[in-house]
C-alpha positions as CSV (number, residue, x, y, z in Angstrom):
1,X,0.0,0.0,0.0
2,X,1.4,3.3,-1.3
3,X,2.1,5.7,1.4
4,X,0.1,9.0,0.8
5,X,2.0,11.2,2.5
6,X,5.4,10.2,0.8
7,X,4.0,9.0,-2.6
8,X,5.1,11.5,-4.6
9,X,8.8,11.4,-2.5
10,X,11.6,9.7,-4.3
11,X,11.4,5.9,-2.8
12,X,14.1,3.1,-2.3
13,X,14.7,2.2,-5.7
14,X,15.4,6.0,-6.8
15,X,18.4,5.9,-4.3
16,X,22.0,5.2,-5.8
17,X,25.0,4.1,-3.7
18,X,27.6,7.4,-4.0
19,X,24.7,10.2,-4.7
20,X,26.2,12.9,-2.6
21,X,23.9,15.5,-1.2
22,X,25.0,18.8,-0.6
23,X,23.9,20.2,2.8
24,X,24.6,23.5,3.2
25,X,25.6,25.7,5.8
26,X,24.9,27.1,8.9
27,X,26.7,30.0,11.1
28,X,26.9,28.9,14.7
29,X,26.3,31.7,16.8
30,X,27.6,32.5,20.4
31,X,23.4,32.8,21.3
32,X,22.7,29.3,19.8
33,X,25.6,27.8,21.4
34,X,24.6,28.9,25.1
35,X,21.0,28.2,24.0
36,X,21.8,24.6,23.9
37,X,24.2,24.1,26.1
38,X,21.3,26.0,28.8
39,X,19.1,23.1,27.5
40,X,20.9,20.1,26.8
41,X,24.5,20.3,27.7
42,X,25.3,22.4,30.4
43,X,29.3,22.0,30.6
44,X,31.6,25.2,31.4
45,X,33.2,25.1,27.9
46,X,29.5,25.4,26.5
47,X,28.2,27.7,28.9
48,X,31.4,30.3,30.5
49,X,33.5,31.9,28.2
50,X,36.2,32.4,30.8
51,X,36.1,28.3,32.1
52,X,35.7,27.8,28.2
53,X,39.5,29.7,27.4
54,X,40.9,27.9,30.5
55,X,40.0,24.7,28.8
56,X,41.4,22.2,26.3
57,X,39.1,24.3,23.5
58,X,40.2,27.5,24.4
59,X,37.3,29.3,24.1
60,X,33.2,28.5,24.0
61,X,32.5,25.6,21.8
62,X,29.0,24.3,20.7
63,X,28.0,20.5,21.8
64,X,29.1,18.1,19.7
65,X,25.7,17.4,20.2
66,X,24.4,20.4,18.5
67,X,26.4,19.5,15.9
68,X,24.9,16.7,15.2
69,X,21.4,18.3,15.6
70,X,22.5,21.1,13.4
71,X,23.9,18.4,10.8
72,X,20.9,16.4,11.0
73,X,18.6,19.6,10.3
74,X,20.5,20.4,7.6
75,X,20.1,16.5,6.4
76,X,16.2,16.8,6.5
77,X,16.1,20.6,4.4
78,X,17.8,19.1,1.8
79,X,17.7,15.5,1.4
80,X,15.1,13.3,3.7
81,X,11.8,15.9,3.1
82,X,12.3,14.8,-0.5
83,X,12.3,11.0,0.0
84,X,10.0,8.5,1.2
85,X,12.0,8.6,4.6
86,X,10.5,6.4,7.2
87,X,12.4,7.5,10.1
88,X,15.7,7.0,11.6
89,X,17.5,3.7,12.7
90,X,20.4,5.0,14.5
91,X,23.9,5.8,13.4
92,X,27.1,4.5,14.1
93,X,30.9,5.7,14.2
94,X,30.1,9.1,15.6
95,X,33.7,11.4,15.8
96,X,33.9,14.8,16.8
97,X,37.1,16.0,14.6
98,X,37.5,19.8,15.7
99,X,35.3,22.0,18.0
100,X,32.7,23.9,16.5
101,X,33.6,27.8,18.3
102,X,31.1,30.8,17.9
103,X,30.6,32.2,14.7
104,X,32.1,29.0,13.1
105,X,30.2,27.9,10.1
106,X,29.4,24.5,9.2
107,X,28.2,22.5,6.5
108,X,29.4,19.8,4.2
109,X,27.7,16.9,2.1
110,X,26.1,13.3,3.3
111,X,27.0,10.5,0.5
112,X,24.4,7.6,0.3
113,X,27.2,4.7,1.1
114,X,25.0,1.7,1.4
115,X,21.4,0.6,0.0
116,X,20.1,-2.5,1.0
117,X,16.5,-4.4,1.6
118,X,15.0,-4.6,4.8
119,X,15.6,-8.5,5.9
120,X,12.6,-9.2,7.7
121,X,10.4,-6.2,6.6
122,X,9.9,-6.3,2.8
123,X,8.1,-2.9,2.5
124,X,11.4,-1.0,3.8
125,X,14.7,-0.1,2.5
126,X,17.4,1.0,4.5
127,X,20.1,3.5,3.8
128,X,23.3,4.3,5.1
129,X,24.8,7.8,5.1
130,X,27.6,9.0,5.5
131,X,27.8,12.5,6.8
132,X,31.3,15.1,6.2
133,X,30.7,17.9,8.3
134,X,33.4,20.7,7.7
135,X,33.9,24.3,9.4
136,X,34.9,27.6,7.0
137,X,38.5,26.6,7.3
138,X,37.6,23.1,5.5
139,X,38.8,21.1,8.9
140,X,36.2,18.6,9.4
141,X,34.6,18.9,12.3
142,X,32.6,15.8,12.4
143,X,31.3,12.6,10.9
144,X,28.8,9.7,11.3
145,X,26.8,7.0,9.6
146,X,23.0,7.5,10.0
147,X,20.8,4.9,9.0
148,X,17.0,5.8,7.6
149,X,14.7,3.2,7.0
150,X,12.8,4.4,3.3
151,X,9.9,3.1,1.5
152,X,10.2,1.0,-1.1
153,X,7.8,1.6,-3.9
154,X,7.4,-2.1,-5.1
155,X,8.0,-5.0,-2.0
156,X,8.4,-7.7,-4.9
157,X,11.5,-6.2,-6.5
């Protein structure tokens, strides 16, 4: 049964191993750093620019957790609200390269690295990106698998 919400979404089979999707960018901002780190992760380095100088980072740093959220948002604008995404699985090999410091901007591309059929579930598809995030300077700041589970258009194929 065709989902009508994602019908007219690209499906499984419209997926290629290597398609590389640009992202795009966002400017990290000293407000959107303390924002989250109020909210989600209150360390020192995220929170007190003078504990944030004193520490290994040398000066306030978003979450590598916001970076991931920030990643992830920037995943959905331009790649999963235009396919027949199902929701995430999880991801895997999770590295925070460099810190992400205020007024940093990040952005980078996800490549599709693996397409295969759900075992078990023949109406699914599951796909496996791989995720380059980069600051202005081009150091990468982190990277990630993320698996999404996507419809597929035709469960006999």
């Amino acid at each position: 049964m065709t989902n009508p919400v994602t019908k007219d979404r690209r499906h499984f089979e419209d997926l290629r191993v290597g398609e590389v999707i640009e992202l795009g960018h966002t400017k990290v901002t000293r407000e959107m750093i303390l924002s989250f780190a109020r909210e989600f992760d209150p360390l020192p380095f995220h929170l007190d620019e003078k504990a944030a100088k004193a520490s290994l980072l040398g000066g306030l740093a978003a979450s590598g957790w916001q970076t991931g959220a920030l990643s992830l948002r920037m995943l959905v604008d331009s790649f999963l609200s235009t396919i027949a995404s199902a929701g995430g699985l999880g991801f895997t090999n999770l590295k925070w390269k460099t810190p992400v410091m205020v007024d940093d901007t990040i952005g980078g591309k996800a490549t599709i690295a693996e397409l295969r059929r759900s075992a078990t579930q023949p109406q699914w598809g599951i796909v496996g990106i791989d995720f380059d995030i980069r600051n202005q300077k081009d150091q990468q700041v982190m990277t990630l698998r993320l698996s999404n589970l996507v419809d597929v258009r035709e469960t006999g194929a």
